[in-house]
C-alpha distance (Angstrom), angle and dihedral (degrees) to the residues before:
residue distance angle dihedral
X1 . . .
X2 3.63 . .
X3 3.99 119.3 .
X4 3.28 109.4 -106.1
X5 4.00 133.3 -174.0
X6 3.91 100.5 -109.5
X7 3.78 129.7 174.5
X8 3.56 119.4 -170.3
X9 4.20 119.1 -177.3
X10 3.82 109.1 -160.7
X11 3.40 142.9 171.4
X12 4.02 118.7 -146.2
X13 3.70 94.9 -123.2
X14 3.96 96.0 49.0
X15 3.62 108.7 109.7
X16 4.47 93.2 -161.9
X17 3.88 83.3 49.6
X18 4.15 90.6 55.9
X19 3.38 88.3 46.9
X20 3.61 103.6 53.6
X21 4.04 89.2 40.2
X22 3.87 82.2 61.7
X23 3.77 97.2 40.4
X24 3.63 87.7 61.0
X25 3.58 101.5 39.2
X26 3.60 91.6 59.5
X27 3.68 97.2 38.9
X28 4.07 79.8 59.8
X29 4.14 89.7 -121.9
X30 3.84 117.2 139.0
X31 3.34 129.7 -136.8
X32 3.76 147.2 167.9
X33 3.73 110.9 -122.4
X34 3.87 117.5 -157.7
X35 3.73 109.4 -152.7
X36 3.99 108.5 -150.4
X37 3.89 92.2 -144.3
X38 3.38 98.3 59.8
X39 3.65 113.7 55.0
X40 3.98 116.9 24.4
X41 3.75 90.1 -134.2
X42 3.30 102.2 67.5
X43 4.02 105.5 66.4
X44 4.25 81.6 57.1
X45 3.55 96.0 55.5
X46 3.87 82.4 47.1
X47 3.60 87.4 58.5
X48 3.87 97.7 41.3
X49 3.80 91.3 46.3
X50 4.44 86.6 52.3
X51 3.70 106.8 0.8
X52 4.52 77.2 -114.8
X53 3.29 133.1 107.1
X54 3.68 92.1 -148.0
X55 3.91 127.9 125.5
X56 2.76 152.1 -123.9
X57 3.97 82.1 55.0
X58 4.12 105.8 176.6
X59 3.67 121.2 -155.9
X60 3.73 105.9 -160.3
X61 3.51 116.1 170.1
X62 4.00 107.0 -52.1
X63 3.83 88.6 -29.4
X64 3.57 115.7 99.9
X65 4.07 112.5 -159.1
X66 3.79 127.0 -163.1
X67 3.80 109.3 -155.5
X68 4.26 127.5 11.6
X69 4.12 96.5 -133.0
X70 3.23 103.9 50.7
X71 3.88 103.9 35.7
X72 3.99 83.6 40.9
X73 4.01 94.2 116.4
X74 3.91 93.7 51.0
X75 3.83 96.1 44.8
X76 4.10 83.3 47.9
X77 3.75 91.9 50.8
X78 3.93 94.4 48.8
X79 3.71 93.9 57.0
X80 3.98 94.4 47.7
X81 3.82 86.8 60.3
């Protein structure tokens, strides 16, 4: 698959953001993953980016995705093209 420039904001006890982590990892796409406990900036641009504070929040090219399950299909899609 093509590189892509992904974002992915995560917190370690979200089960969607594990599984997206590991969706990419073994569909050999990189990514920069933005835990929300670590730096207090990330849970606003969170909320900027969907006016949420939900994760996993995915940044995949201009596309902003709330949720890895159930936008699964799109996200898949995207990185065939």
């Amino acid at each position: 698959m093509e590189q892509q420039n992904i974002v992915i904001y995560t917190i370690p006890t979200c089960s969607d953001c594990h599984d997206a982590k590991r969706f990419f990892q073994e569909s050999g796409v990189t990514y920069l993953e933005k835990d929300c406990t670590t730096d207090a900036n990330y849970p606003q641009e969170v909320f900027d980016l969907t006016g949420k504070q939900v994760v996993p929040t995915i940044v995949l090219e201009d596309q902003v995705f709330i949720g890895f399950s159930n936008n699964y299909e799109k996200i898949v899609s995207i990185l065939k093209n």
